[in-house]
C-alpha positions as CSV (number, residue, x, y, z in Angstrom):
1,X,114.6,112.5,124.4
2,X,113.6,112.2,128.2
3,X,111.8,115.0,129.9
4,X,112.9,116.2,133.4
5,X,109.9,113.4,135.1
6,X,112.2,111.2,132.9
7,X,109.3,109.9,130.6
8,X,110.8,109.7,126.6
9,X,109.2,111.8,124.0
10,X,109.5,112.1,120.2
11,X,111.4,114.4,119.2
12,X,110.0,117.4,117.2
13,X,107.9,116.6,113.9
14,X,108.5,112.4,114.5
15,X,105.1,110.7,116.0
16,X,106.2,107.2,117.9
17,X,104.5,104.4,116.4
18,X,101.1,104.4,117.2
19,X,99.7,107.3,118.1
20,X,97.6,109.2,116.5
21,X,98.2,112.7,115.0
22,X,95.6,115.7,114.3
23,X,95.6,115.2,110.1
24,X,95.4,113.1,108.0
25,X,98.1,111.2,105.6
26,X,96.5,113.5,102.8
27,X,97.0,116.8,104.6
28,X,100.0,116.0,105.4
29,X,101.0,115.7,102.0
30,X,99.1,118.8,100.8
31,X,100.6,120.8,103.6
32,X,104.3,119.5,102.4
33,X,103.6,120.5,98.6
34,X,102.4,124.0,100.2
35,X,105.9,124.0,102.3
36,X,103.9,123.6,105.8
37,X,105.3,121.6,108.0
38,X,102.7,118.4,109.0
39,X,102.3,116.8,112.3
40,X,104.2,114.6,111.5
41,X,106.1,112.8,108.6
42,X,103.3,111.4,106.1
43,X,104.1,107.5,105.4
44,X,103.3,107.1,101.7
45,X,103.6,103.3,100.7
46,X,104.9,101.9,97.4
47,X,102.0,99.8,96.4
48,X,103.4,99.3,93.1
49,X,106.5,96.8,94.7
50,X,104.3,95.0,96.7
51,X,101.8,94.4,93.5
52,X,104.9,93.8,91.0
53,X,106.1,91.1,93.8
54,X,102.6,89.2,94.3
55,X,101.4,89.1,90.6
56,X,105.6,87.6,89.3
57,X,105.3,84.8,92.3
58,X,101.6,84.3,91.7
59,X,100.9,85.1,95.0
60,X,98.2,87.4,94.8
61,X,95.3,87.3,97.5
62,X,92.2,85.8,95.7
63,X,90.1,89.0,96.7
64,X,92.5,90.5,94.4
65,X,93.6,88.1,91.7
66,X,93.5,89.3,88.2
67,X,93.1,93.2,89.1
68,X,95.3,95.6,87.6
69,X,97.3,98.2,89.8
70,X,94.8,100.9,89.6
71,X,91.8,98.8,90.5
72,X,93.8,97.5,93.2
73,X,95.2,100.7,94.6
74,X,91.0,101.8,94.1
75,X,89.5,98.6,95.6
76,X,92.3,99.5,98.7
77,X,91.5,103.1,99.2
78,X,94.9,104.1,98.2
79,X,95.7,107.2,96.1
80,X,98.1,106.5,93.0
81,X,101.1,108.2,93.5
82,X,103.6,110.5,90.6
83,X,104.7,107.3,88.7
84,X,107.8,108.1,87.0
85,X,108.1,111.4,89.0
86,X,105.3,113.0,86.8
87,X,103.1,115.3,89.1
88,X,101.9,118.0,86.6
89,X,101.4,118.3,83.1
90,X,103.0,121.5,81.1
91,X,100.9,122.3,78.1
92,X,101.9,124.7,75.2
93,X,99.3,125.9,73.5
94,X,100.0,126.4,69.8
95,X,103.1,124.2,70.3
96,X,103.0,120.6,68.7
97,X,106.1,118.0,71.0
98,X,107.0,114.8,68.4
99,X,109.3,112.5,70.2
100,X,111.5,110.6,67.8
101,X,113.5,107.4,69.0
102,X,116.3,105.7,68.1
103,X,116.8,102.7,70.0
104,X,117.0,103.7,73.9
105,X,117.4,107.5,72.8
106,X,114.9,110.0,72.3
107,X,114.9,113.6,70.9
108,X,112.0,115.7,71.6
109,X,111.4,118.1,68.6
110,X,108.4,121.2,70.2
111,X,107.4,122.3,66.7
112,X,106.4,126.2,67.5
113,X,104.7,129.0,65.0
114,X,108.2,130.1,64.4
115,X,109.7,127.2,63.7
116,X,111.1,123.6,65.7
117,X,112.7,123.4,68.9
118,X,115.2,120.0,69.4
C-alpha cells in the first residue's frame, strides 16, 4: 500500500520484515487462543523438521550433538509446541479409556460406572 506522501506501508495486522512490534511472540499467541487480534502474525517455527533433518544427515552442530528434541528446544529457548495437535488433556473422572489395536486400527473402549463406551 502507498500512503498519499507515497511512502509503502504494511497493510493491516502484517509487520514488514524487521521491525519491531509492541508484544511478544508469546502474547501473540495467547492473545490468538483468547480470539484477540495480535500486532501482528506470531511466527511459530517447526523445530522438530529442522532437528529430524540434522540428526538423519548427521549434521548436527557439535554444541548440540546427542541432545534429544526437548533439550534442544530447552537449551534454544524455544517453547514445545501441540505435537500431534494435542493442546489439552480431557480427563473423566470415574471413567477408565483402554485402547485396543489391531494392526494400524485402534478402538477406544471409555469403561463408565454404567457400563463401556466403544
Amino acid at each position: 500500500m502507498a500512503t498519499a506522501e507515497g511512502t509503502k506501508t504494511a497493510p493491516a495486522g502484517i509487520t514488514p520484515a524487521g521491525a519491531m512490534g509492541t508484544m511478544t511472540n508469546r502474547q501473540r499467541v495467547l492473545a490468538i487462543m483468547d480470539r484477540k487480534s495480535p500486532d501482528w502474525v506470531p511466527w511459530i517455527p517447526r523445530l522438530e523438521i529442522w532437528y529430524t533433518a540434522r540428526v538423519k544427515t548427521g549434521t548436527m552442530p557439535p554444541e548440540y550433538q546427542g541432545y534429544s528434541l526437548r533439550q534442544l528446544e530447552q537449551a534454544m529457548g524455544i517453547g514445545n509446541p501441540a505435537r500431534r495437535g494435542r493442546i489439552y488433556k480431557v480427563e473423566r473422572p470415574g471413567v477408565e479409556t483402554i485402547v485396543h489395536r489391531n494392526g494400524r486400527e485402534s478402538v477406544l473402549e471409555h469403561r463408565t460406572p454404567l457400563g463401556s463406551v466403544y
